[in-house]
Residue, then its C-alpha position, 0 to 999 in steps of 0.5 A: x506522452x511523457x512518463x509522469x503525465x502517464x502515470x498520474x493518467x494511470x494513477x488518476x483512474x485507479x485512485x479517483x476523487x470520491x466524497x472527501x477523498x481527493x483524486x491521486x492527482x490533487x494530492x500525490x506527484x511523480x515525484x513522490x512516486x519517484x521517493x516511494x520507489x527508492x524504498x521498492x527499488x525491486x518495483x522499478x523494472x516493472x513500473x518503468x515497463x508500466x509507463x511504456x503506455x500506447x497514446x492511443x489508449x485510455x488509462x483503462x485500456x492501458x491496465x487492461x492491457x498490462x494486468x493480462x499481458x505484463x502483471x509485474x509491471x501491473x503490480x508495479x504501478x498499482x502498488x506505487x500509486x496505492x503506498x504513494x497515495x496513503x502515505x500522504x500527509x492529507x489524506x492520511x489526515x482525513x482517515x484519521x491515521x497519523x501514523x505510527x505512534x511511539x507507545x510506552x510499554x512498562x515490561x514491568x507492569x502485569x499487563x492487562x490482557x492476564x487479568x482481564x480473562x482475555x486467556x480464559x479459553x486458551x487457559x481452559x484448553x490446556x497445553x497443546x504441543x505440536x512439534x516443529x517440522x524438520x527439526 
């Protein structure tokens, strides 16, 4: 089996469809696996070896296999399929993330967290000083 039909099999079991949350598979592609390791090129060793699968073995049996004998290669292809999944437009969509938001912050301004009594007991505790191991 060539190593992109192996990891949507991989993927697929990891991340199957459940409720509204589509599979890995019917959102996600190798080829977006590929662009997620060009940010995790320290995971590209370990994923490679991860894909190195037995025909004859199921996606199960196969991370089975690789979490009690190869856990870098586990964790490889377990961490790619994870950030590559969440970092989909659809499915970040139907968590309700849009991801990261530019918000405008006003240094100027007294901020609310000093007058809503939210120090209140950091205040009512007083100063505590722990000095610095090592320096």
């Amino acid at each position: 089996m060539s190593k992109d039909k192996t990891f949507l099999a991989l993927a697929d079991f990891l991340i199957p469809a459940h409720g509204d949350m589509p599979a890995f598979g019917s959102v996600c592609s190798f080829a977006d696996a590929e662009k997620a390791l060009d940010f995790r090129v320290d995971l590209k060793e370990g994923f490679d070896r991860g894909l190195d699968a037995d025909p004859a073995l199921s996606a199960e049996a196969h991370l089975e296999r690789l979490n009690r004998e190869d856990g870098a290669a586990f964790s490889a292809v377990t961490t790619i399929a994870i950030c590559t999944y969440y970092m989909n437009p659809r499915v970040r969509e139907l968590l309700g993330y849009p991801g990261q938001e530019s918000v405008q912050y006003d240094s100027k301004a007294t901020q609310i967290y000093l007058t809503d009594g939210s120090l209140g007991h950091v205040l009512a505790r007083g100063r505590k000083y722990r000095p610095t191991p090592g320096l």
